[in-house]
C-alpha positions in Angstrom: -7.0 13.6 -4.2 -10.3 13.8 -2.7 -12.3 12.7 -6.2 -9.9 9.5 -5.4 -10.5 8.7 -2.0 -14.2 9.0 -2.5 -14.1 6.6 -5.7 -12.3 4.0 -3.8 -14.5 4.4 -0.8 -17.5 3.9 -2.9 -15.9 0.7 -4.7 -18.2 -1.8 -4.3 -16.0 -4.9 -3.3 -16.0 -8.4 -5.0 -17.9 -10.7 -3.4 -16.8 -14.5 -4.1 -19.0 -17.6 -4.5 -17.4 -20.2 -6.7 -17.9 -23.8 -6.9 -14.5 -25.4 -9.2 -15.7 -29.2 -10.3 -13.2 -31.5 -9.4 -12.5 -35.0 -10.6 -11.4 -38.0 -8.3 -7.7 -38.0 -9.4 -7.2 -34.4 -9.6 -4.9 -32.2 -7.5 -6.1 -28.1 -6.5 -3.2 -26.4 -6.6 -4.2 -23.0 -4.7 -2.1 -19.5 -4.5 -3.5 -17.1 -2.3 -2.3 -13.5 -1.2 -4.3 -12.7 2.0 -5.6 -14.6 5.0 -7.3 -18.1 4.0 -9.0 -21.1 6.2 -8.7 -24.3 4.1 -11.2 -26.9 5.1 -11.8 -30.6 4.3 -15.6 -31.4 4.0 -17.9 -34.1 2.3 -18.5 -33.6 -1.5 -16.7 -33.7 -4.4 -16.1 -30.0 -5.5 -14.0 -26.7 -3.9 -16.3 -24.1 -2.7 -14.6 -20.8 -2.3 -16.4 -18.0 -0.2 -14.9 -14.3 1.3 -14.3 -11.2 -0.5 -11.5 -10.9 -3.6 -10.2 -11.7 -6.9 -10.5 -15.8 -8.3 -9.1 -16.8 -11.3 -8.3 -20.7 -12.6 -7.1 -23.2 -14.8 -7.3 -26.9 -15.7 -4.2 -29.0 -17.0 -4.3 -32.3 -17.3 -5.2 -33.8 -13.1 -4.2 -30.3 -11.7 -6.6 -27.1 -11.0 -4.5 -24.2 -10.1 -6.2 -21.5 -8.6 -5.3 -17.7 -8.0 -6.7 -15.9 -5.0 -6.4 -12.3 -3.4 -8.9 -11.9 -1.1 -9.8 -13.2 2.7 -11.3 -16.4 1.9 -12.2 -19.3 3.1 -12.3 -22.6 0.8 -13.7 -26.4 1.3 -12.4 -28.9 -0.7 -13.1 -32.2 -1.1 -11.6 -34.3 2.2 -9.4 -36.5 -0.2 -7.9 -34.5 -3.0 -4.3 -33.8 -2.8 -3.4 -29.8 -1.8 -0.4 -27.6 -3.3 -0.2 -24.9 -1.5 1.7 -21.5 -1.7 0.3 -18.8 0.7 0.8 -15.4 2.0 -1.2 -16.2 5.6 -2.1 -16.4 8.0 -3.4 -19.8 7.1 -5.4 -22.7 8.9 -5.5 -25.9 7.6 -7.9 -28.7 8.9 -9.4 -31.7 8.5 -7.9 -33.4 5.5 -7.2 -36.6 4.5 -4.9 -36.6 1.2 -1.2 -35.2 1.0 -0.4 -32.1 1.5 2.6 -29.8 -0.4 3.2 -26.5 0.9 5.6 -24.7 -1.5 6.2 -21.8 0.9 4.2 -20.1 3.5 4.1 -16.9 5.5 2.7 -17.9 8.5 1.3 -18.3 11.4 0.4 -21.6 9.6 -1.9 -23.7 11.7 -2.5 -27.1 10.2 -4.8 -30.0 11.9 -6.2 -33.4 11.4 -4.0 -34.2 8.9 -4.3 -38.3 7.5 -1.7 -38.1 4.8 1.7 -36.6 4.2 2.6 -33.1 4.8 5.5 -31.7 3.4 6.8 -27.9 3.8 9.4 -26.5 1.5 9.6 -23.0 3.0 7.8 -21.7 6.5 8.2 -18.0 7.5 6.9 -17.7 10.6 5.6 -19.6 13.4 4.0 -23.0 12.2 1.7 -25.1 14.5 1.1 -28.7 13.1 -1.3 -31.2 15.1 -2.8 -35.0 14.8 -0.5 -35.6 11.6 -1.4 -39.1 10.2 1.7 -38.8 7.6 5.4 -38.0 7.8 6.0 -34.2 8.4 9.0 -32.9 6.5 10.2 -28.7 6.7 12.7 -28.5 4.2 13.5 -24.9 5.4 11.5 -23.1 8.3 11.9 -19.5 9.9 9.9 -19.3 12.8 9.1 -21.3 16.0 7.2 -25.0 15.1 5.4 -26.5 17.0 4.7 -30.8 16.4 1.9 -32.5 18.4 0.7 -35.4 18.1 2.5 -36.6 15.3 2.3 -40.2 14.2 4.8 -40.2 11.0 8.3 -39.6 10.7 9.7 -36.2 11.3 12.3 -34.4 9.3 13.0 -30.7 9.8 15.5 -28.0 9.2 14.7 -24.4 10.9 16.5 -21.2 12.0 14.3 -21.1 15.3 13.3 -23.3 18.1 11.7 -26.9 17.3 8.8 -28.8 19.8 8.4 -32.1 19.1 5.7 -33.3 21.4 5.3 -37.7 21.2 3.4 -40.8 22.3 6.1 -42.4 23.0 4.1 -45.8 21.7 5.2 -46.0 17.8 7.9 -46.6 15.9 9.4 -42.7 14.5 12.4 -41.6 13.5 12.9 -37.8 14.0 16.0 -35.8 12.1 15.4 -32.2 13.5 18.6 -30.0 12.5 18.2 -26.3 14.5 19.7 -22.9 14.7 18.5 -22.8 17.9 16.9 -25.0 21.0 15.5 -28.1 20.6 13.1 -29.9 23.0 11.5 -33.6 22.3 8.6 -34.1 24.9 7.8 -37.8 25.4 7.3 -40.1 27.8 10.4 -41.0 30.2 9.7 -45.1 29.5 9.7 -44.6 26.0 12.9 -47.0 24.5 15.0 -45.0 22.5 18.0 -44.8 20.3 20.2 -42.3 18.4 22.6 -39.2 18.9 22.1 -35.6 19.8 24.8 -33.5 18.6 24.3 -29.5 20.2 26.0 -26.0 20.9 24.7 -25.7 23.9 22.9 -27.6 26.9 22.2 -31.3 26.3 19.6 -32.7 29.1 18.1 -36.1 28.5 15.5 -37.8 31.1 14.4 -41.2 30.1 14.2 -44.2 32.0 16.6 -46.2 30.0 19.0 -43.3 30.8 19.8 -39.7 32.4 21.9 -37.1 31.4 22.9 -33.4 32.0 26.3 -32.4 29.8 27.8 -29.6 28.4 29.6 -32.1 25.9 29.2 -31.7 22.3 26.9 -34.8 21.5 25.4 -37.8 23.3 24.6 -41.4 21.8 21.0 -42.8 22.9 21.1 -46.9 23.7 18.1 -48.7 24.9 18.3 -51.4 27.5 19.2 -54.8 26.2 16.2 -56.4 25.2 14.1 -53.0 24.1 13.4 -52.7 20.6 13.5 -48.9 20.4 10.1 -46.9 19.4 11.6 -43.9 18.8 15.0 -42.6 16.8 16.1 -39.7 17.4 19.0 -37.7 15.1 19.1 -34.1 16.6 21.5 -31.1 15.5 21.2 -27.6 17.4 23.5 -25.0 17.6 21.1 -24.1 21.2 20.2 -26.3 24.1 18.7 -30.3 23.4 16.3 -31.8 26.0 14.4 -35.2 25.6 12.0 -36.3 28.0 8.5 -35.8 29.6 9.4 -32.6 31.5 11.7 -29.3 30.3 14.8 -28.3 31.7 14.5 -26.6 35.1 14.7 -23.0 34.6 16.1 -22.1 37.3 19.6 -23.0 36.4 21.2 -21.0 34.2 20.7 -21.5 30.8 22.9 -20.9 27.4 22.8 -17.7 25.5 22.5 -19.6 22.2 19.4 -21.5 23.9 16.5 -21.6 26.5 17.4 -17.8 27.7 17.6 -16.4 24.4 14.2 -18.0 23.2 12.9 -16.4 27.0 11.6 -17.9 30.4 8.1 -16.8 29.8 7.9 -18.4 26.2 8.9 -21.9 27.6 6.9 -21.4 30.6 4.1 -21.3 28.6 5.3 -24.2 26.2 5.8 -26.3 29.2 2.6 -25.2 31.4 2.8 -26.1 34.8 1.4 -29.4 37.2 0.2 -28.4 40.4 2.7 -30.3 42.8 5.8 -30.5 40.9 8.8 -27.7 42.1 11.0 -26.6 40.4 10.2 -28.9 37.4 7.2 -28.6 35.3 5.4 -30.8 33.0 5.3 -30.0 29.2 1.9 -30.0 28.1 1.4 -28.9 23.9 2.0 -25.1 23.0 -0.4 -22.5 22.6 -1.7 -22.6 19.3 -1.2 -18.9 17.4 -4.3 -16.7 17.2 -3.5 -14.8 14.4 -5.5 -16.9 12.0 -8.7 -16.2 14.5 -8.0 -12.8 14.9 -8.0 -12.2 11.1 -11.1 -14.4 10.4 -12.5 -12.1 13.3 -11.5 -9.3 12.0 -12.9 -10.3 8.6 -16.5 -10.6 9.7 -16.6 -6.9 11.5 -15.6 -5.9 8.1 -18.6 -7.0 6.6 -21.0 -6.5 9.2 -19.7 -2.7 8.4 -20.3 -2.9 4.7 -23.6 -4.5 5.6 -24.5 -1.4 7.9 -23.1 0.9 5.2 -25.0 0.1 2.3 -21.9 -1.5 0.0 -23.4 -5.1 0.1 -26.8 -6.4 0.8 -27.7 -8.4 3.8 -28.2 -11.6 2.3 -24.2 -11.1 0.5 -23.4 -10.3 4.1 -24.9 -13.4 5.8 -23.0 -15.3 2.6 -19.7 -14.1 3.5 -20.7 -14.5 7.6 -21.4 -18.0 6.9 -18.4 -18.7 4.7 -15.6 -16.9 7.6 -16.9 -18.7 10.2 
């Protein structure tokens, strides 16, 4: 046993540096087991850095790529992404479509131009500045929406924030297992029907409401062409408007109080000057993606110290976390 623990303690691990060439037209199709950070950046090629396994093949327009490893990868800022990932994973600064065949999260995904569709999330999921229509075929775990200017259509077990501008044309279908809550501005016209278990509260200029029935149709004022179109199921609670539900009222068990005060007081944030109501303001994004990077780099700073990699590998991998 010892002879074994000493061998593996010894193994010099894999350091990864590979450049795959990609055409204009093609599509990287990327698996990965471990903590990744996907990156747009100039160029036309995918650089992938960290430590781990790589293996890959061409067909036709499509490089699929097999990863195990914490890694971090650039890619060119246009070419069209499959993804399916064991996270967490972070996601930035792309500007073709984007497939995610299923994800254990956290998921953080940002600056976004094109299309982003999710067949399968497990975990929480943090999307921001989406260009493109966002679509979660199935998610398990909290998402979070902000600043979205596409359509929205999403199916999860857990609790769904929708945060809007209020200023452009949307339609949002957001089926829930639990609460729902739709933060945009109270002059914002809009039109639909919210169907919910639990707590329906609506605060919009064009109309208020604060019901225990089972669904509530939206109408815009005569004369207002409505920007936004909202088609909500949820077995919890349902608010649309600029600020949450005030939490000191009692809340349903299949809603706000089973998701916690202290999770939607942090959602929400609070505005100095405003009692008891508060202003929603976007939710904390998850760390876990950080912390792992983090972690990542104190793992080679200790190889470096103990002799399993040189310092320049070292300052490679440093350079390619960060």
């Amino acid at each position: 046993m010892s002879g074994k623990k000493k061998k593996r303690k010894n193994r010099r691990p894999n350091i990864l540096s590979e450049t795959l060439r990609l055409n204009p037209e093609d599509t990287l199709f990327l698996h990965c087991d471990g903590p990744i950070a996907i990156k747009g950046a100039p160029g036309n090629n995918a650089v992938i850095r960290g430590t781990g396994d790589l293996r890959w093949t061409r067909k036709e327009r499509q490089i699929e790529a097999w990863l195990d490893g914490r890694l971090a990868v650039s890619v060119p800022r246009a070419t069209p992404l499959r993804l399916q990932l064991d996270g967490p994973v972070s996601l930035k600064d792309s500007a073709g479509s984007i497939e995610v065949l299923a994800a254990d999260g956290p998921l953080n995904v940002a600056n976004v131009q094109g299309n982003l569709r999710i067949e399968a999330i497990d975990g929480p999921a943090t999307l921001k500045n989406i260009g493109g229509d966002i679509a979660i075929t199935q998610g398990d775990g909290p998402i979070f929406i902000k600043h979205c200017r596409g359509d929205v259509d999403v199916t999860s077990d857990d609790p769904i924030f929708v945060q809007l501008s209020g200023d452009k044309k949307q339609k949002i279908r957001i089926h829930s297992d639990e609460a729902v809550n739709i933060q945009l501005p109270a002059a914002t016209a809009v039109a639909g029907r919210i169907k919910a278990g639990g707590h329906i509260k609506i605060e919009l200029a064009q109309q208020t409401a604060d019901s225990d029935e089972n669904s509530i149709t939206l109408t815009p004022a005569t004369g207002l062409t409505p920007a936004v179109a909202l088609n909500i199921e949820a077995d919890g609670d349902v608010y649309v408007g600029p600020n949450p539900p005030d939490m000191s009222q009692p809340a349903s068990a299949s809603g706000f109080r089973r998701m916690g005060v202290s999770w939607l007081g942090t959602f929400f944030g609070r505005q100095k000057g405003t009692s008891p109501r508060t202003v929603v303001t976007p939710p904390p994004e998850p760390e876990s993606s950080d912390d792992d990077l983090a972690a990542a780099q104190k793992v080679v700073l200790q190889m470096v110290a103990e002799g399993k990699i040189s310092a320049e590998e070292g300052d490679k991998l440093l350079e390619a976390l960060s």
